[in-house]
ZATORDREN-179943 format. One record per residue (C-alpha): residue number from 1; residue in three letters; x, y, z. Coordinates in steps of 0.5 Angstrom, whole numbers, plus 500, padded with zeros to 3 digits. Example, Ala and Ser with C-alpha at 12.3 -4.5 7.8 and 13.67 -1.06 7.14 Angstrom:
2
<node num="1" residuo="ALA" x="525" y="491" z="516"/>
<node num="2" residuo="SER" x="527" y="498" z="514"/>
// end
This chain:
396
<node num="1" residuo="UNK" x="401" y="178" z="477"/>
<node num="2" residuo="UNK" x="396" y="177" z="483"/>
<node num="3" residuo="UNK" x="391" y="183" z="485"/>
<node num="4" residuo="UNK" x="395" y="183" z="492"/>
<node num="5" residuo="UNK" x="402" y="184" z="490"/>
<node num="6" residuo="UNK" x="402" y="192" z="489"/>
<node num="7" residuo="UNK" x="398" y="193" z="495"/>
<node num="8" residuo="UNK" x="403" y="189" z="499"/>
<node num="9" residuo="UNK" x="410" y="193" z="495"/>
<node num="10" residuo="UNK" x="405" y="199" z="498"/>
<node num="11" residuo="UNK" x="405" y="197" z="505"/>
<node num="12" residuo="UNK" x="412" y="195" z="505"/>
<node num="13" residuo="UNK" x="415" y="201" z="503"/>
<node num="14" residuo="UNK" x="417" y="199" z="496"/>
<node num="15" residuo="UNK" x="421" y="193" z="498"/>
<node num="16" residuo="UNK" x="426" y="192" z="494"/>
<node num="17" residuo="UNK" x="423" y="185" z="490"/>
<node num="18" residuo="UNK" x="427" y="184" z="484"/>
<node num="19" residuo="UNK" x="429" y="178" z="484"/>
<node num="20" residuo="UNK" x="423" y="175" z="487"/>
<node num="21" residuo="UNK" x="419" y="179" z="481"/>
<node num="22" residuo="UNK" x="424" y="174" z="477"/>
<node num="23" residuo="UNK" x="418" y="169" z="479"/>
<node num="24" residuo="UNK" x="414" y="173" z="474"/>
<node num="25" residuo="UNK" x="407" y="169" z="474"/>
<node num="26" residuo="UNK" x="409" y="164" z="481"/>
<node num="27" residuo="UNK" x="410" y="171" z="485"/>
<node num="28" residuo="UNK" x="406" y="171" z="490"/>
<node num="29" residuo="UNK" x="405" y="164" z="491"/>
<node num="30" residuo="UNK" x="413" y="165" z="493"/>
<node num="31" residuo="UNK" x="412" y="170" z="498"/>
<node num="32" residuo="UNK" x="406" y="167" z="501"/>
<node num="33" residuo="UNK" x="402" y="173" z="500"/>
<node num="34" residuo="UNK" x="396" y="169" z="499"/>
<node num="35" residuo="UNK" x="390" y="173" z="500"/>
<node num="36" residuo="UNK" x="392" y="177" z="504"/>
<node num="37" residuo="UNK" x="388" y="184" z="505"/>
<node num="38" residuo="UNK" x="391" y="192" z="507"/>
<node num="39" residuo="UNK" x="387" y="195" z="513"/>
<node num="40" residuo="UNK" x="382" y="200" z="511"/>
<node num="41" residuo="UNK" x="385" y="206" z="514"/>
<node num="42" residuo="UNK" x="380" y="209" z="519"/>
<node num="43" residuo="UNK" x="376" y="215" z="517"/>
<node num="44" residuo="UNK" x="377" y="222" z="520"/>
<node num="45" residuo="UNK" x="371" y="225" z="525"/>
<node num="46" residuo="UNK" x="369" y="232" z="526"/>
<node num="47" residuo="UNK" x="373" y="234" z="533"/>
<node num="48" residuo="UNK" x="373" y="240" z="538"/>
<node num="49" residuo="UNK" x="378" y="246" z="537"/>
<node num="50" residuo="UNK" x="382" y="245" z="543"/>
<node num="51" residuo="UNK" x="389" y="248" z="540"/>
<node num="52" residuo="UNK" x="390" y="254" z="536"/>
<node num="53" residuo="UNK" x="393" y="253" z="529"/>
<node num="54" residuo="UNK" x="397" y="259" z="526"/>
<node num="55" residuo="UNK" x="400" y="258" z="519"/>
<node num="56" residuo="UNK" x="406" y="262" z="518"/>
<node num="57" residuo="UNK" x="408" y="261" z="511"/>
<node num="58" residuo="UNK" x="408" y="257" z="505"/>
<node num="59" residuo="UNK" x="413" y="255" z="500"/>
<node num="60" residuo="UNK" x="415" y="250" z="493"/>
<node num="61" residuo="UNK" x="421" y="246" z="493"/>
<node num="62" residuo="UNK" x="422" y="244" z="487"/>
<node num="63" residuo="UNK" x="419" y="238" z="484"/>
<node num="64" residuo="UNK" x="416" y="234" z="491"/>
<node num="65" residuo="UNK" x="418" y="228" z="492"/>
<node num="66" residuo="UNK" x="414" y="224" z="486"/>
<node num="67" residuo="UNK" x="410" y="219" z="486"/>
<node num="68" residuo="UNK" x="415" y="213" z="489"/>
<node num="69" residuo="UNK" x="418" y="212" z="497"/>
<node num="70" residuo="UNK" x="422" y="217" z="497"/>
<node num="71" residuo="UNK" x="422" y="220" z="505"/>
<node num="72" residuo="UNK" x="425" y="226" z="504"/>
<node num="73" residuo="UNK" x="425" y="231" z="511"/>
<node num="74" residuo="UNK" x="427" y="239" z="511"/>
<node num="75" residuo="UNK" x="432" y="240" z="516"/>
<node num="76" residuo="UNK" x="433" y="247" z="520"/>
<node num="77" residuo="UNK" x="440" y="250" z="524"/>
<node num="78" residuo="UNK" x="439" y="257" z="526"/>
<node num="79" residuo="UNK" x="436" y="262" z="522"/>
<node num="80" residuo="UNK" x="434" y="256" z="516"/>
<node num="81" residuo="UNK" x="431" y="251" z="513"/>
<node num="82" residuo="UNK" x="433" y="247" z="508"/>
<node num="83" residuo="UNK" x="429" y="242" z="503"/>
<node num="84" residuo="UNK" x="430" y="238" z="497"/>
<node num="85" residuo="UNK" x="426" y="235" z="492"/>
<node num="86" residuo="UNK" x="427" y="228" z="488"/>
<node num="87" residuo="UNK" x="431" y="232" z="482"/>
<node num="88" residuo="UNK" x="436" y="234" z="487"/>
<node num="89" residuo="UNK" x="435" y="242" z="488"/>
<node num="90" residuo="UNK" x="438" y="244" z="495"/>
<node num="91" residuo="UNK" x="434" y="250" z="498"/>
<node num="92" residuo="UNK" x="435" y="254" z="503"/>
<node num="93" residuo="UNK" x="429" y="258" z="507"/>
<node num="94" residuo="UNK" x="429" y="263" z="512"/>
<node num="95" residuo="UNK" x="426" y="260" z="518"/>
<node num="96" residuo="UNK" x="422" y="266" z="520"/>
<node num="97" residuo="UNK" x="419" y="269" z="513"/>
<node num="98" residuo="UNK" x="419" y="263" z="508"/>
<node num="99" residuo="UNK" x="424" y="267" z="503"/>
<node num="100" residuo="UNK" x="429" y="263" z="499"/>
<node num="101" residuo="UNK" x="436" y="264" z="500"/>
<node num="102" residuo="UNK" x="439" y="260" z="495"/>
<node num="103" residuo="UNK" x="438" y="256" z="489"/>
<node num="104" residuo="UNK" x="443" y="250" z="488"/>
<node num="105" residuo="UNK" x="441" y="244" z="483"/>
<node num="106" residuo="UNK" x="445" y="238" z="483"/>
<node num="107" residuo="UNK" x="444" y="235" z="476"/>
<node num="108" residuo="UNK" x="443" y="227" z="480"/>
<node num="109" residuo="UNK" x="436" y="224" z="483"/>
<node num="110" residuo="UNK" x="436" y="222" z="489"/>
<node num="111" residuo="UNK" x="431" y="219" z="494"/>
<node num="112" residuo="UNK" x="433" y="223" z="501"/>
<node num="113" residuo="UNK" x="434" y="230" z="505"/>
<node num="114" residuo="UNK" x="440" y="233" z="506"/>
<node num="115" residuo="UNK" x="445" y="232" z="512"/>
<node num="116" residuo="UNK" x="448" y="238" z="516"/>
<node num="117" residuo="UNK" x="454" y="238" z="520"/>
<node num="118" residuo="UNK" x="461" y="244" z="520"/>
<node num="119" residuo="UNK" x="459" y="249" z="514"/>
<node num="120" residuo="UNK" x="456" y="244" z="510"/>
<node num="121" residuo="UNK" x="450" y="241" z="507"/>
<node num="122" residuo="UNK" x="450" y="235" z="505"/>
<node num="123" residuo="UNK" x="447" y="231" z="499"/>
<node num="124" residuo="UNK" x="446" y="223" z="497"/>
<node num="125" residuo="UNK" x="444" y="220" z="490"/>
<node num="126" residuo="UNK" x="441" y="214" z="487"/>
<node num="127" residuo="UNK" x="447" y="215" z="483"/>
<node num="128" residuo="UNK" x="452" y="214" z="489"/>
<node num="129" residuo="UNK" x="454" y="221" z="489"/>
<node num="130" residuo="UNK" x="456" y="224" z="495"/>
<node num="131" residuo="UNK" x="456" y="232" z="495"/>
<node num="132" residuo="UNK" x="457" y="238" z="499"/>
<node num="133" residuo="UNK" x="456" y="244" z="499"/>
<node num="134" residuo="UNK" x="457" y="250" z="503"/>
<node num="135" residuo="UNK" x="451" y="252" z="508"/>
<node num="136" residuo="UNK" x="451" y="259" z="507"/>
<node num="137" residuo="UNK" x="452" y="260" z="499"/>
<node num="138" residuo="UNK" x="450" y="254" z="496"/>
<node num="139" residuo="UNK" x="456" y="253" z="492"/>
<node num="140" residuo="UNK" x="459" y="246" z="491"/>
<node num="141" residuo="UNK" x="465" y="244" z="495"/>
<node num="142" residuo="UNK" x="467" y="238" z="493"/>
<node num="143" residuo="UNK" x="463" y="231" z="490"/>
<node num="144" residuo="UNK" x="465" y="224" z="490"/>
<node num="145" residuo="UNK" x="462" y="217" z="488"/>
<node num="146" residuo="UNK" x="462" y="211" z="492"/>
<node num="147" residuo="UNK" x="458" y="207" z="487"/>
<node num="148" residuo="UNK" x="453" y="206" z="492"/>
<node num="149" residuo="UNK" x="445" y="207" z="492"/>
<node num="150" residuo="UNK" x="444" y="212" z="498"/>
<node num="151" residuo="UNK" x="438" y="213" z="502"/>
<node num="152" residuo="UNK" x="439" y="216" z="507"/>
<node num="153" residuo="UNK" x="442" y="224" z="509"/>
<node num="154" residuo="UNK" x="450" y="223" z="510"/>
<node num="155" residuo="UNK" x="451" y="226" z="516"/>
<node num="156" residuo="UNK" x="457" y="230" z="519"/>
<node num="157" residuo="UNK" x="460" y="231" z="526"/>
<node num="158" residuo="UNK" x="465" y="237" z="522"/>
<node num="159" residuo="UNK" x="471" y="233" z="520"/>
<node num="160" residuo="UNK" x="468" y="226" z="518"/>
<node num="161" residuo="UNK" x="462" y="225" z="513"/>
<node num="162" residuo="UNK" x="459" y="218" z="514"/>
<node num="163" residuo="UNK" x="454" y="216" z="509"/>
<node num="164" residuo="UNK" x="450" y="209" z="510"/>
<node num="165" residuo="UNK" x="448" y="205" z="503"/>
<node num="166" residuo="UNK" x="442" y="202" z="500"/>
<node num="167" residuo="UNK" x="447" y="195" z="500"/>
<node num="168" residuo="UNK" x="449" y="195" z="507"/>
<node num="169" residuo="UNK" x="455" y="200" z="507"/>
<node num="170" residuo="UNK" x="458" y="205" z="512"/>
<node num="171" residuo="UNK" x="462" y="210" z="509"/>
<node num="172" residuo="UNK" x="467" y="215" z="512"/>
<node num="173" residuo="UNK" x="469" y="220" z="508"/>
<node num="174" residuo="UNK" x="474" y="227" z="509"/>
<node num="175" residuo="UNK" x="469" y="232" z="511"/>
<node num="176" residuo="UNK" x="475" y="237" z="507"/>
<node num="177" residuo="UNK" x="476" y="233" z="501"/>
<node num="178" residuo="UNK" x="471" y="228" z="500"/>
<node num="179" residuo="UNK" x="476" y="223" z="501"/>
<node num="180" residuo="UNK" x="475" y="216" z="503"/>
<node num="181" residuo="UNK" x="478" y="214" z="510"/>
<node num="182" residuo="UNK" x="474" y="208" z="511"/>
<node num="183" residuo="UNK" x="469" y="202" z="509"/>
<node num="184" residuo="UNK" x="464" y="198" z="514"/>
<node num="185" residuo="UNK" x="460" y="192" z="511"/>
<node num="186" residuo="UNK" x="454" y="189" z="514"/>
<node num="187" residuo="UNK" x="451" y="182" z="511"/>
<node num="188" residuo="UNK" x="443" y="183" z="509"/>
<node num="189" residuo="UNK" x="439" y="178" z="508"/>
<node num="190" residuo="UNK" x="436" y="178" z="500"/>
<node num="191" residuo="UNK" x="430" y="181" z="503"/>
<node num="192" residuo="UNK" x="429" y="188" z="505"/>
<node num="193" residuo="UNK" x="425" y="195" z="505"/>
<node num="194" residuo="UNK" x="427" y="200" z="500"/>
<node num="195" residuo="UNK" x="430" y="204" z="505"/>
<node num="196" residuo="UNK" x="436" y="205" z="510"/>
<node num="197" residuo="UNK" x="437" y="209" z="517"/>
<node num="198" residuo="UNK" x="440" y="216" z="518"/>
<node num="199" residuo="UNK" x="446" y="214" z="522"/>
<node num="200" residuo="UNK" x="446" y="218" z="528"/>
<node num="201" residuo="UNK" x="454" y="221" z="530"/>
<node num="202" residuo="UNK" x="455" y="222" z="537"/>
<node num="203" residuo="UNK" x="461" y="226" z="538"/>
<node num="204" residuo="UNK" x="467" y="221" z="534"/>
<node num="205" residuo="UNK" x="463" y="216" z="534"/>
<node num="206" residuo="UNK" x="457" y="213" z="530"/>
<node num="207" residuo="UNK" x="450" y="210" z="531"/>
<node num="208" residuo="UNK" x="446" y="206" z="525"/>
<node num="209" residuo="UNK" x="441" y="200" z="524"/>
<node num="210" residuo="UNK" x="442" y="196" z="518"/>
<node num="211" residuo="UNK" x="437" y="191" z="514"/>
<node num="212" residuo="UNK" x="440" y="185" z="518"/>
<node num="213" residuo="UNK" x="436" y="187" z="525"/>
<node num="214" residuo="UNK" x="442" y="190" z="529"/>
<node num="215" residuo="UNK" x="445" y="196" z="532"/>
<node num="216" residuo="UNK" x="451" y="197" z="531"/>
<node num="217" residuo="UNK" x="458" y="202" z="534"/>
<node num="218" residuo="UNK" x="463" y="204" z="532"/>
<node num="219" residuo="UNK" x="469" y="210" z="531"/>
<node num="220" residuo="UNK" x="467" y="215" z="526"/>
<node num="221" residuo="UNK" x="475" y="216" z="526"/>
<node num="222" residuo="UNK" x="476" y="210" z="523"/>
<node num="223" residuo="UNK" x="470" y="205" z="522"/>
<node num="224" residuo="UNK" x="472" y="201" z="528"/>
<node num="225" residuo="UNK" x="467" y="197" z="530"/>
<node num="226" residuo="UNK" x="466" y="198" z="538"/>
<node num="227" residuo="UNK" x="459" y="193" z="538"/>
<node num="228" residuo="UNK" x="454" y="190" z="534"/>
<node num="229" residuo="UNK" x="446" y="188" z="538"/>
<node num="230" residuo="UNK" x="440" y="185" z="535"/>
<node num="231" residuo="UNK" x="434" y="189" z="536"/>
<node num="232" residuo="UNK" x="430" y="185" z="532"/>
<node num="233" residuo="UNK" x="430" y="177" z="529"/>
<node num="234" residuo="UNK" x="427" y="174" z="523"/>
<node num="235" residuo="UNK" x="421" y="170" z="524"/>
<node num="236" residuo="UNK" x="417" y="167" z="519"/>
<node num="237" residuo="UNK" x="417" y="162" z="514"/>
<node num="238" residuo="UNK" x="416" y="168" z="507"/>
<node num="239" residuo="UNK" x="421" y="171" z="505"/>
<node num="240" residuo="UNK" x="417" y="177" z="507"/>
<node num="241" residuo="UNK" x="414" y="175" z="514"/>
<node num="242" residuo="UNK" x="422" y="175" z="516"/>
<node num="243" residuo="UNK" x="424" y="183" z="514"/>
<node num="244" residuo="UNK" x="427" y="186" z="519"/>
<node num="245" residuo="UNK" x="429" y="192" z="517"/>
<node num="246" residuo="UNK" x="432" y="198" z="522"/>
<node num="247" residuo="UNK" x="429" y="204" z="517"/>
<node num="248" residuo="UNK" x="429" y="209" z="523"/>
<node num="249" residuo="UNK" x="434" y="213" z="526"/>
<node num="250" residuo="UNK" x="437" y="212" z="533"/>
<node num="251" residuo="UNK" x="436" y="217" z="539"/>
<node num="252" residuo="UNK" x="440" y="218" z="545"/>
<node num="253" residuo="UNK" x="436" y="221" z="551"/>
<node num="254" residuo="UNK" x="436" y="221" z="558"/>
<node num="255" residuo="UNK" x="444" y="216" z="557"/>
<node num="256" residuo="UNK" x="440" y="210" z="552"/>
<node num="257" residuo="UNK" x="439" y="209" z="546"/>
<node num="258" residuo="UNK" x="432" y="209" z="543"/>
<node num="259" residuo="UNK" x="432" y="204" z="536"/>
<node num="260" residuo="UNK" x="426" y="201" z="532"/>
<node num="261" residuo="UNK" x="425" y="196" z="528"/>
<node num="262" residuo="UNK" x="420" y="193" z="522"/>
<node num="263" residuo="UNK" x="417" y="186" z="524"/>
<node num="264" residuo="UNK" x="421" y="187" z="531"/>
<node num="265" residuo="UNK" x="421" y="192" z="537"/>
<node num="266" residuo="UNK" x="422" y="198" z="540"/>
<node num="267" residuo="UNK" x="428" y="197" z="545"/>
<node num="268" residuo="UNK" x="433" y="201" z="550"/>
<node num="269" residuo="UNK" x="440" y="200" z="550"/>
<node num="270" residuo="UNK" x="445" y="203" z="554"/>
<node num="271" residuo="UNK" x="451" y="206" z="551"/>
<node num="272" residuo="UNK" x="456" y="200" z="552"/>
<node num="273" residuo="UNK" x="451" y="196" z="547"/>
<node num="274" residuo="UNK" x="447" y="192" z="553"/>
<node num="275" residuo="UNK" x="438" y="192" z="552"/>
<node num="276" residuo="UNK" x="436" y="194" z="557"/>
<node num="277" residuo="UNK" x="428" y="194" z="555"/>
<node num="278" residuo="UNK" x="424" y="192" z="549"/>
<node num="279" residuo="UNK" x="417" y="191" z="547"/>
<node num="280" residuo="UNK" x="415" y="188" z="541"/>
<node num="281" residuo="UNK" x="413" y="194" z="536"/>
<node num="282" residuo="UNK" x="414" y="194" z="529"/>
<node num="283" residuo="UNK" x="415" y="200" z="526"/>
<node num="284" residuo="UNK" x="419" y="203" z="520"/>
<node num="285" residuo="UNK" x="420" y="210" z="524"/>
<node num="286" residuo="UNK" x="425" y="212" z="528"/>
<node num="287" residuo="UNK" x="422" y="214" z="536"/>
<node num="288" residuo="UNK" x="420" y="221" z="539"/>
<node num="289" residuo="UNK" x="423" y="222" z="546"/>
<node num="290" residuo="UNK" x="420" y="226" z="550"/>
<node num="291" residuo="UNK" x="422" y="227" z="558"/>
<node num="292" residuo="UNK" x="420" y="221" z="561"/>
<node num="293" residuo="UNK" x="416" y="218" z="555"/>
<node num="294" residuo="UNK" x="418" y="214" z="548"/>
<node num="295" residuo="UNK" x="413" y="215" z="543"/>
<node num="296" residuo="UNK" x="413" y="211" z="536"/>
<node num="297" residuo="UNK" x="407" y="211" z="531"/>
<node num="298" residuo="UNK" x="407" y="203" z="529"/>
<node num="299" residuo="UNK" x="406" y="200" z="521"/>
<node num="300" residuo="UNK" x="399" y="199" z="523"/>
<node num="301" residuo="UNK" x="398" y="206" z="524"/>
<node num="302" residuo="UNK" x="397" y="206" z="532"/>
<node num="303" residuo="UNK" x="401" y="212" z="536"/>
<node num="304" residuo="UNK" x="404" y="209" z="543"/>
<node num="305" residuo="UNK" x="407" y="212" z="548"/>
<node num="306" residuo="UNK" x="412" y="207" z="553"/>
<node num="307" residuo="UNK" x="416" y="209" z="559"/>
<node num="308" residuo="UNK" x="423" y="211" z="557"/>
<node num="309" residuo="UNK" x="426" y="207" z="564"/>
<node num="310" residuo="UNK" x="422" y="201" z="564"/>
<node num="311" residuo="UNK" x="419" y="200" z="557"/>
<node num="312" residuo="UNK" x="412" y="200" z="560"/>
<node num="313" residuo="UNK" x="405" y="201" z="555"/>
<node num="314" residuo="UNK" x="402" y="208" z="558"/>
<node num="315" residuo="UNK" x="397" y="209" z="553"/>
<node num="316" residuo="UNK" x="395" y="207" z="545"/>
<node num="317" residuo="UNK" x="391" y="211" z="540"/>
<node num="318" residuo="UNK" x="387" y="207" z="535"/>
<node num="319" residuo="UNK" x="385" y="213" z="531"/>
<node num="320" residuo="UNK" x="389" y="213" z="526"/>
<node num="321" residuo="UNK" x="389" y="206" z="524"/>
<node num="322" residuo="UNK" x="391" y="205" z="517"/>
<node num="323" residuo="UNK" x="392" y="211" z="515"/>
<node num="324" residuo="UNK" x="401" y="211" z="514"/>
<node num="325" residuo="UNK" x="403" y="216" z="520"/>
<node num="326" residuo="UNK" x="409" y="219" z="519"/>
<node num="327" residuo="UNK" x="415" y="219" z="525"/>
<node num="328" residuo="UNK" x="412" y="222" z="532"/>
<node num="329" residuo="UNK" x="415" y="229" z="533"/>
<node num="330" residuo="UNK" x="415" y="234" z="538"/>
<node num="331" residuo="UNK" x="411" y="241" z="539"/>
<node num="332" residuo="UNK" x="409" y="245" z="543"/>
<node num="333" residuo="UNK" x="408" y="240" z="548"/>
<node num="334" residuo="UNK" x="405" y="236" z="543"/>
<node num="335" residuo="UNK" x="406" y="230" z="540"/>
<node num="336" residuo="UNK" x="404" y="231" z="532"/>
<node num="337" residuo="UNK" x="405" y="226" z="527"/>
<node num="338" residuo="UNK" x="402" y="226" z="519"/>
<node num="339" residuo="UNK" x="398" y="221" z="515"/>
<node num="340" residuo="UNK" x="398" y="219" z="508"/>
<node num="341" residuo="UNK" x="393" y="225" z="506"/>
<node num="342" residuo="UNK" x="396" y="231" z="508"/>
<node num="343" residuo="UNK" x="393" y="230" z="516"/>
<node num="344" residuo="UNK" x="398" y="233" z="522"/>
<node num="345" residuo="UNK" x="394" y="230" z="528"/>
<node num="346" residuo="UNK" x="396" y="233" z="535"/>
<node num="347" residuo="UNK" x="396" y="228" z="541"/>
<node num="348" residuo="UNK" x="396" y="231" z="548"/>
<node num="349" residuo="UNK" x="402" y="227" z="551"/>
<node num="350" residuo="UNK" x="399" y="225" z="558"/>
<node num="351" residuo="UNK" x="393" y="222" z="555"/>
<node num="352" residuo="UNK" x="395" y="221" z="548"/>
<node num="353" residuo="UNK" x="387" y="224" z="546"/>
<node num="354" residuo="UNK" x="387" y="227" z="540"/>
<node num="355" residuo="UNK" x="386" y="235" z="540"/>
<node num="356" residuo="UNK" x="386" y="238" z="533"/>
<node num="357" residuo="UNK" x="388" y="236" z="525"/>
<node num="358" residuo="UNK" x="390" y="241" z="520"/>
<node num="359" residuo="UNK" x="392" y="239" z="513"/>
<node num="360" residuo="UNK" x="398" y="241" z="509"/>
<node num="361" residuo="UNK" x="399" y="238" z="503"/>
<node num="362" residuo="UNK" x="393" y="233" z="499"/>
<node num="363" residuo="UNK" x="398" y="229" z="496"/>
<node num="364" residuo="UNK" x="400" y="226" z="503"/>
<node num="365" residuo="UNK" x="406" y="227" z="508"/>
<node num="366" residuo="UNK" x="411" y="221" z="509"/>
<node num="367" residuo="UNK" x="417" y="225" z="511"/>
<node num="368" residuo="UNK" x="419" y="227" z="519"/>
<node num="369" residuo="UNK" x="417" y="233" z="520"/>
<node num="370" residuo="UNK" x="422" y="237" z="524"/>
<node num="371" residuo="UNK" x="421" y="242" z="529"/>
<node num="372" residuo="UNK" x="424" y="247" z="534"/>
<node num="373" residuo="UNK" x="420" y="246" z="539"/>
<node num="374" residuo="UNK" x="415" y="252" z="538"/>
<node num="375" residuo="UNK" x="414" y="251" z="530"/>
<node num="376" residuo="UNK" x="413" y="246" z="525"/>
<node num="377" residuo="UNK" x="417" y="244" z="519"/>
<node num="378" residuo="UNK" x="413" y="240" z="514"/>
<node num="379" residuo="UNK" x="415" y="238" z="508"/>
<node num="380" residuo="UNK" x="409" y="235" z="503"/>
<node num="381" residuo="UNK" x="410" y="230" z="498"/>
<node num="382" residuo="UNK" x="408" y="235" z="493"/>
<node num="383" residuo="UNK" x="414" y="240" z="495"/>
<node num="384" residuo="UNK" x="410" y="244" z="499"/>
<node num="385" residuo="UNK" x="414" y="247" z="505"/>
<node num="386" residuo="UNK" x="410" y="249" z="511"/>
<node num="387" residuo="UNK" x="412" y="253" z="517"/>
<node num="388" residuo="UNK" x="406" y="253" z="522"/>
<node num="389" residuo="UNK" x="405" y="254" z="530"/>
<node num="390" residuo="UNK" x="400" y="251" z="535"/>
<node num="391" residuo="UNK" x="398" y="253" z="542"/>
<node num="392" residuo="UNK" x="393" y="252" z="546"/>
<node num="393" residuo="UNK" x="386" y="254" z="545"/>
<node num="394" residuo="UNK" x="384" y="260" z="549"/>
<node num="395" residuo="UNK" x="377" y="261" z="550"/>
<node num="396" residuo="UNK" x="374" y="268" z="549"/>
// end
């Protein structure tokens, strides 16, 4: 096997390469990898404090995110946060104080966070086991199997859970019982990133990208399909060099939908599935929309700040460069993003300078971190959960 194939898998987020690994020995010659070498991410130099950082509490969840892909991200409502490990043991952390309030263990493996929606926490295996439990006691509800690999949250609008699978799959299920109510299959191409978009449900209706490099609409009622746009088009002679995988969930702001590809572009759509911009950007997260602005850390590990009307480049920062970032996230007035380290970097969103660091977690950040506009929710890919502010720097 060549020397380059592992630091490729890592690039590519674990692509899924079983059948190209049949290959054995001509591997990389087939996937025209060549000698083709990884960015050296950038080093860290000393900075100036220009924000205040306040931690609040920190807590274990479980085991962490082991040592495979597996972006797993908390997720707040009201007064809680819930966060799950690998192993697929559910908790749920008073915002506030960090103090646990209950326990669940769902005896399956799973590769993503949970979904929230109604009176439910959700939760997706490897297994295709889809299980929901109740928000404010922990206790299973219901568990059904839909003998797909899910690795992304379920989602719920209060009366449908939809699910999407690694095999290009979205699944509608009763949000009582746990029964199927529909199916929606989408062709993909042999292949594609170990990962898929969280669906983004907007009322009856559903929102998702798949590996195919199209956006899709369609009724969460029923799974009718209201319409399909290419964001992203294979390009390329290797296998590879024409992944253009949607892993990052849609966002609605400001009437448009804001969606990401790998290997393609950051685009703005309208509601009736018309483009109305897009700019060539690869990247594996889904984007922060923030007013008048679009933010989107790229594969190359660049944080770029676009024009959410006309799609126009504002600023770009290279810091950062080779160091895996994490989906952008609002706080405070700042856009943060984390790295492979354990780094949370903040970034003014004007200039796009970037103020301060911190660390979390020596393990790395992977997973978005959530915030409710005043605190941070980060979860470590060690299972460290931490809760922390940022305000600007005062001088005494």
């Amino acid at each position: 096997m060549c020397t380059d194939f592992k630091s490729t898998v890592n690039k590519l987020k674990w692509v899924s390469l079983l059948v190209i690994l049949s290959l054995s020995v001509g591997a990389c010659s087939y996937l025209g990898l060549g000698k083709k070498k990884g960015v050296r991410p950038n080093p860290l130099t000393p900075l100036t404090q220009r924000v205040d950082i306040q931690s609040r509490w920190k807590v274990k969840v479980g085991s962490g995110l082991s040592k495979l892909y597996r972006v797993i991200p908390p997720v707040i409502d009201n007064d809680t946060v819930y966060a799950n490990d690998y192993k697929g043991r559910v908790f749920a952390f008073d915002r506030e104080t960090g103090k646990r309030k209950w326990r669940f263990n769902s005896k399956t493996e799973v590769a993503a966070g949970v979904g929230l929606g109604g009176d439910l926490v959700l939760l997706g295996s490897l297994n295709g086991d889809v299980i929901a439990i109740d928000k404010d006691t922990g206790k299973e509800q219901w568990r059904t199997d839909i003998n797909s690999e899910i690795l992304a949250a379920p989602q719920n609008n209060g009366a449908v859970v939809v699910v999407q699978t690694n095999d290009g799959k979205l699944v509608g299920i009763d949000a009582k019982n746990g029964e199927t109510i529909w199916t929606y299959s989408a062709q993909l191409p042999s292949l594609t990133l170990r990962g898929t978009a969280v669906p983004t449900l907007l009322g009856p209706n559903v929102i998702t990208g798949f590996a195919n490099g199209k956006l899709i609409a369609l009724s969460a009622v029923d799974g009718t399909l209201y319409w399909e746009r290419r964001v992203a088009s294979p390009q390329g002679r290797s296998d590879i060099e024409r992944v253009v995988d949607i892993d990052g969930s849609p966002v609605l702001a400001n009437k448009t939908i804001y969606t990401t590809s790998y290997n393609g572009t950051l685009s703005a759509i309208s509601p009736r599935g018309d483009v109305l911009w897009s700019q060539e950007s690869s990247s594996y997260s889904g984007p922060l929309v923030i007013g008048n602005r679009v933010f989107v850390t790229n594969e190359q590990g660049f944080v770029r700040a676009y024009s959410a009307k006309t799609g126009t480049l504002l600023w770009e920062s290279k810091i950062l460069e080779g160091r895996k970032l994490a989906a952008p996230q609002s706080l405070a007035g700042f856009v943060v993003t984390a790295d492979y380290k354990g780094y949370v970097h903040i970034f003014d969103t004007e200039s796009g300078g970037l103020l301060d660091r911190f660390r979390i977690d020596k393990r790395g950040v992977r997973s978005p971190m959530v915030s409710d506009g005043t605190y941070l929710y980060v979860l470590g890919n060690d299972g460290v959960l931490a809760s922390v502010a940022v305000y600007l720097f005062q001088k005494r």
